[in-house]
N, C-alpha and C positions, 0 to 999 in steps of 0.2 A: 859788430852788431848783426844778428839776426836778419836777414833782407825782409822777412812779415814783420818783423818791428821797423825796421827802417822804412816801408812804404807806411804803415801807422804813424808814425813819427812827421813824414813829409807831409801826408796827407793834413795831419790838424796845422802845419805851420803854413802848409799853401792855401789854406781855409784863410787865413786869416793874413796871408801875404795878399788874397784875391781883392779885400777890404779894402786893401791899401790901394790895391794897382785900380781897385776902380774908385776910388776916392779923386788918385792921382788922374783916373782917363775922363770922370765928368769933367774934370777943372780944366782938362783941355779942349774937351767937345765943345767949351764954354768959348775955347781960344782958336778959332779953326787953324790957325797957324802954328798951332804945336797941338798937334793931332796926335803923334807919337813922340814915348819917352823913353831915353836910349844910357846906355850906361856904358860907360869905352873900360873895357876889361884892360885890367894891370895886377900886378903882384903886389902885395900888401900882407902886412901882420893878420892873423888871424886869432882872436880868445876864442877860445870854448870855454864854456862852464854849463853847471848847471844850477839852478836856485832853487830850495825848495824851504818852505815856514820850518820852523821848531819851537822848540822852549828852552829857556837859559837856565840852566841847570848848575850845583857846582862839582865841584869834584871830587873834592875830599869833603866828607860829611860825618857828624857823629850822629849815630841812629841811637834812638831811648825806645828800647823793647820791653814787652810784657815778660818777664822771665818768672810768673808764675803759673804753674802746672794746674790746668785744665780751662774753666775758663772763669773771668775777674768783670766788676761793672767798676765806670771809670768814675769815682766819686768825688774828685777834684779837677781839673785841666786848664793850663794856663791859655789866656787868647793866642790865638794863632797870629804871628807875625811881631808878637812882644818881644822887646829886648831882653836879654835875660844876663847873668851874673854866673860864672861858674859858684855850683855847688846852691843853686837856687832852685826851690821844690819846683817843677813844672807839674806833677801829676800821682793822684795820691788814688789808691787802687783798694777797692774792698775786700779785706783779706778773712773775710766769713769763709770762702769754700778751704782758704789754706789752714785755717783752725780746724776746721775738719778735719781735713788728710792729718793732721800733726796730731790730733787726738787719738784717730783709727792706728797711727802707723805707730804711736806710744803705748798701746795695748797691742799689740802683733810685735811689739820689743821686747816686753813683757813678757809673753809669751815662750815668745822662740826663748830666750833665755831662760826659762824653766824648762824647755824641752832639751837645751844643750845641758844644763846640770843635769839633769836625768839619765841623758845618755852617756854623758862621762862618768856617772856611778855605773849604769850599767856594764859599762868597759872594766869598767876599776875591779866588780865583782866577778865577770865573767873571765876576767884573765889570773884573779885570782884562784876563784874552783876550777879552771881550766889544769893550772899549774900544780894544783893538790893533785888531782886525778892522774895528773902525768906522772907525778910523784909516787906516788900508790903502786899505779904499774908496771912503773921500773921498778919498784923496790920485789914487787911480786916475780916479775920477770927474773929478776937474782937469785932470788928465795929459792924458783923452778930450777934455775942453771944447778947453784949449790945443793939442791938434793939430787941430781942428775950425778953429779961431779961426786957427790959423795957415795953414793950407790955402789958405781963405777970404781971407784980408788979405795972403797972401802967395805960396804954393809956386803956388795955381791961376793968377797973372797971371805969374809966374817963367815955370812952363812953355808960357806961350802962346806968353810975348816969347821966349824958347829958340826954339821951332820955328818963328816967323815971323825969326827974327836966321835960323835956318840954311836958309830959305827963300832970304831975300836974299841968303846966302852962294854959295845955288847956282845963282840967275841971275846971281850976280855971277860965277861960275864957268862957268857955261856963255857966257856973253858972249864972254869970254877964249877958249874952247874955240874956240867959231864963228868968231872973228878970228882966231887961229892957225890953223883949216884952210883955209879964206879966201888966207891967204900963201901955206900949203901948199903950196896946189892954185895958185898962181899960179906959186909959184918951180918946181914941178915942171913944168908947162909948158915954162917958159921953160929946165928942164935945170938948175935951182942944186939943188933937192930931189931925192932917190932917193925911190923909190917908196914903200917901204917907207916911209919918216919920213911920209909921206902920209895909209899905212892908220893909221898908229900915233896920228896927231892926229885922224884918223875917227873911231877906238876911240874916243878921249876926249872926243868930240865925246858920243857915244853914250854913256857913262859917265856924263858931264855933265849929261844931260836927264833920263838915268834919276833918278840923284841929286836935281835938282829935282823929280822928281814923286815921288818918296818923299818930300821931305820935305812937298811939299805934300799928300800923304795922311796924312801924322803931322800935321799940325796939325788938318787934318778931324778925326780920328781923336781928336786930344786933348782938340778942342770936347766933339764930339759925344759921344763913349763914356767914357774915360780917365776925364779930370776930372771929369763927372756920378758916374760910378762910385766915383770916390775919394771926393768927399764924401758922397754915401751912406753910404758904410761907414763913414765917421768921424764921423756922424748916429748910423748906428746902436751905435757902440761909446758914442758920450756917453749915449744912451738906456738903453742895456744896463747900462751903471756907476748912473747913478741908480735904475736897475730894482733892481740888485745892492744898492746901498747902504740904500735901501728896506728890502728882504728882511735886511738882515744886522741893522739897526736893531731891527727888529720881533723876529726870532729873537731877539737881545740881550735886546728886554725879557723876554720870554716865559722866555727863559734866567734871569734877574737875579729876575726876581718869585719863578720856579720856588725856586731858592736861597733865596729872601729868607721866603718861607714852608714849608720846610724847616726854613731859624735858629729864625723864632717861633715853630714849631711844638716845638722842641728845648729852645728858651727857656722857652714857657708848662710844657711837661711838668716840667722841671729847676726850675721855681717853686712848682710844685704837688708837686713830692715833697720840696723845701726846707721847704715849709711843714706837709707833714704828719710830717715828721721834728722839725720843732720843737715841734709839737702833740704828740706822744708822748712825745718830749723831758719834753716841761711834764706831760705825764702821770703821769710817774715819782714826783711829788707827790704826786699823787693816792691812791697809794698807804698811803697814811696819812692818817687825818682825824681832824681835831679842830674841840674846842668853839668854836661862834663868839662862844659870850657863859657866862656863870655862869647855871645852872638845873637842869632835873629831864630825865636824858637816857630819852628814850619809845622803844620799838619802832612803827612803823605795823602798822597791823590789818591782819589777812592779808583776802585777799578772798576768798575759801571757809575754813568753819569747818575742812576737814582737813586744810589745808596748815600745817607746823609751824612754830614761830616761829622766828626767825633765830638763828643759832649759828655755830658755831667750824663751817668746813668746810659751812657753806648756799652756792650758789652765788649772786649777782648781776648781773645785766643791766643794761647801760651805764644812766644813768639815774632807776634801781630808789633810791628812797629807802631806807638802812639803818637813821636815826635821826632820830627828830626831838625838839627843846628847844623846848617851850611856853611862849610869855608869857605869866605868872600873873595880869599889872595888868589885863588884859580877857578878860573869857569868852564862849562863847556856847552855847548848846544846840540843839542838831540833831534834830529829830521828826520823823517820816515820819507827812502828815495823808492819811487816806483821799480816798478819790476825791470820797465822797460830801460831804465837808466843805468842796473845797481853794477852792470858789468864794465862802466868805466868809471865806480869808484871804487880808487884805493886808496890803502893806507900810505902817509904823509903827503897828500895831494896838497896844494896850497889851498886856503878861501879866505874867504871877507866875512865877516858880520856885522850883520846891521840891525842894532836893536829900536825895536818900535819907538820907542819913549828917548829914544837918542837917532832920528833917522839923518841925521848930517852927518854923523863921524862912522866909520870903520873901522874893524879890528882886523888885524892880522891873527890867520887862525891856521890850524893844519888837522886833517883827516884824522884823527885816532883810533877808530874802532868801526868796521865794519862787521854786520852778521852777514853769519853766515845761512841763517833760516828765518823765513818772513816771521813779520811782527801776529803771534798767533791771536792777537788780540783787536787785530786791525779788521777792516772791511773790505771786501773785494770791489776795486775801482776801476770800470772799464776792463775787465777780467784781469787784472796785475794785483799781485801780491806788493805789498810795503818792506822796504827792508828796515829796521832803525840802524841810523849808524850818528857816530856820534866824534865832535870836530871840534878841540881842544883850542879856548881862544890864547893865543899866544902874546898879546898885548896887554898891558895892565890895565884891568877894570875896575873902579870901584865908584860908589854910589848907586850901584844899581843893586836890587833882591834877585833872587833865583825865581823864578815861573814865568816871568815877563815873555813874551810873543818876541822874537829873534826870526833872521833870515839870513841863511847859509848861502853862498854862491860861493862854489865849489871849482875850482881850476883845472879842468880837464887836459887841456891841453894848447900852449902857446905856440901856433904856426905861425913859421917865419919863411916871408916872401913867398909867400903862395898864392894862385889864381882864387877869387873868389869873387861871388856874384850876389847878389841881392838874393833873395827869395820866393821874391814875387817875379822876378825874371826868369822862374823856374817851370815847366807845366808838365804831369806824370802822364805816359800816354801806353797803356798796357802796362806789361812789366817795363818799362826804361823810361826816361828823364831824357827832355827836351829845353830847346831854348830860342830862342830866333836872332840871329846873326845877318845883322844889314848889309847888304851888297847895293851899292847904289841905291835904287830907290826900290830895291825887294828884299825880303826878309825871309831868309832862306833857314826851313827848318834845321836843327842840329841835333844831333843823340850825344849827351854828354855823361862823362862818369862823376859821380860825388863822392864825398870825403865826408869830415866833420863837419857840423854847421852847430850855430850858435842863435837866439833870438833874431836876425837878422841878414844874416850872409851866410853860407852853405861854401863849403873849400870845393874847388872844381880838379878833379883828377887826369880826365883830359875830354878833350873835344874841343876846346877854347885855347888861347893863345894872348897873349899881352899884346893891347889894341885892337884887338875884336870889336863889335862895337854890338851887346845887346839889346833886345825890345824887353821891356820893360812892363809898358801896360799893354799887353798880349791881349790881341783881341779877339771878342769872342766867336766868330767868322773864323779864326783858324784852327782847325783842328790834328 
């Protein structure tokens, strides 16, 4: 302990040691022959405990909660403290605001499920036209390769052999041409030919040559420019198609995902409002509660003393415990120990209980729960926080209800054969503890150390000795 708590601590028990010891010193000033009162130090058991009120609680309990969603007015309730029957209505709940939600949330069902048939046609078409267009432009893509392929393997050696065949055609024609003028011009000489037949095989003479060098500039012309040009172009239309077909692919997916997370998005929402439609649904249950087992149907404690207790037309919040049925076969008791105490209690310490309405018998009980953080509901008493902690009665109990006014006295610690003194035989003088020790007929101050103390005697650590002999009712002349 604290030494600022332990002088707190001695301080209110010497208060009220002082009552005693001058109780104890009128009744001798009354006796002049026993003027002083002496106590012979020896070694003795020593209890510690500590006691503090509670309320009898039990242990295992079925709680009947509001388990509908937002908030309900309570239009039935059994009395509080009535025996009850499992499977017996205790409390019947106005289910107006859950017909609500269940109407709102069957139109937003509705709903989403026309939006999810929507968006699975919209899939169903978009991944259809996605797949024609892809089809299209592979078939296109082919189409460009195979006039490519053909050009190359075929039309470009076609038109060579064309313009060199009409090449040879036209020397083979001008050949002719120049032998017919040849005769021409011989027979007209000689007078077989008219003139004219003469110009006219000239003409064609001249015709002839033209004719040859045209076509021998079309074959130039079909190396050189033509046919390079041609497959270029048919180069670039196969590039262009796979370029096309590319882009149409990608757009497709982009299309198809776009669709495809539209459905799930129509789907998740259309599962989420299926599911809170079923959940309301189940609600409608709710509506009514009953007993889970045979017992004693309790109200829970309100948590500020002004709020009224539960009735016909209290409102309820999802949740909000309306009743609870206590198991009788285990109890326990709930104390709020001061600040100053909570560090010599632990879990399975022994204690006693003693209830109000039974104050002749005791139970055998043990520590079961301490906190670890004050009771934030409590009120600051002499500046100490409350801890709750709570002490498992170990004895069979029965005929008693849970709320009844209980008292803990809590077993700290059982010293055995130790020096101990009274506590009015005690007197604090600055920081240390004093005593008065009889030598013949003087009472010789003494500085002593303490230990544990209990309502009555305080364990002495040293300064005293077995047969000591101390003063008692300390008089007020000594300081």
């Amino acid at each position: 302990m604290k030494s600022s708590q332990k002088i707190i601590w001695l301080l209110i028990i010497l208060i009220a040691g002082s009552f005693i010891a001058y109780g104890i010193f009128n009744k001798f000033v009354s006796d002049p022959q026993k003027k002083y009162v002496y106590y012979t130090v020896k070694k003795n058991d020593l209890h510690i405990s500590i006691k503090e009120k509670g309320t009898l609680k039990a242990i295992n309990q079925h709680s009947i909660k509001n388990k509908l969603s937002g908030k309900s007015v309570i239009l039935s309730i059994i009395p509080e403290g009535s025996s009850v029957k499992k499977g017996q209505l205790l409390v019947e709940l106005d289910p107006a605001e859950t017909m609500k939600q269940l109407a709102q949330i069957q139109i937003e069902v509705e709903t989403s499920k026309s939006s999810y048939i929507t968006a699975k046609n919209d899939l169903s078409i978009e991944e259809s036209t996605v797949a024609s267009e892809q089809r299209t432009s592979l078939q296109e893509t082919k189409f460009a390769e195979m006039d490519l392929k053909k050009f190359i393997e075929l039309d470009k050696n076609q038109q060579i052999r064309e313009a060199e065949s009409k090449i040879t055609t036209e020397e083979e024609s001008l050949r002719l041409a120049q032998e017919k003028f040849r005769w021409s011009e011989k027979l007209t000489k000689k007078g077989f030919e008219t003139k004219s037949q003469l110009d006219r095989d000239r003409l064609e003479l001249i015709n002839s040559k033209k004719k040859l060098d045209s076509a021998k500039s079309k074959l130039i012309m079909l190396k050189k420019f033509d046919l390079p040009k041609k497959e270029e172009k048919l180069k670039s239309a196969v590039a262009e198609a796979n370029k096309k077909n590319n882009r149409l692919t990608k757009q497709g997916e982009s299309k198809i995902r776009r669709a495809k997370g539209q459905r799930d998005a129509a789907k998740r929402k259309l599962d989420f409002n299926t599911a809170q439609l079923i959940k309301i649904k189940a609600q409608l249950k709710h509506t009514k509660l009953y007993a889970p087992v045979d017992g004693i149907a309790l109200y829970p404690t309100q948590k500020y003393n002004n709020t009224p207790p539960l009735s016909i037309g209290s409102p309820v919040t999802n949740n909000k415990e309306i009743i609870y049925i206590p198991g009788l076969n285990k109890m326990k008791v709930e104390i709020k120990v001061p600040e100053l105490h909570i560090s010599k209690i632990k879990t399975n310490q022994e204690a006693l209980i003693t209830l109000d309405s039974i104050s002749n018998k005791q139970y055998k009980a043990t520590v079961s729960k301490v906190s670890h953080l004050p009771d934030r509901h409590s009120y600051w008493t002499a500046g100490q926080n409350n801890y709750i902690t709570e002490i498992t009665i170990n004895d069979s109990i029965s005929g008693v209800k849970p709320s009844i006014s209980a008292t803990a006295e809590i077993t700290i610690a059982n010293l055995k054969n130790v020096i101990s003194i009274p506590i009015q035989a005690i007197k604090s003088k600055k920081d240390k503890y004093i005593c008065f020790i009889k030598k013949g007929d003087k009472h010789i101050e003494t500085e002593i150390s303490l230990g544990l103390m209990n309502n009555s005697h305080v364990e002495v650590t040293s300064g005293l000795k077995s047969g000591d002999t101390v003063l008692l009712n300390i008089p007020v002349t000594n300081k």
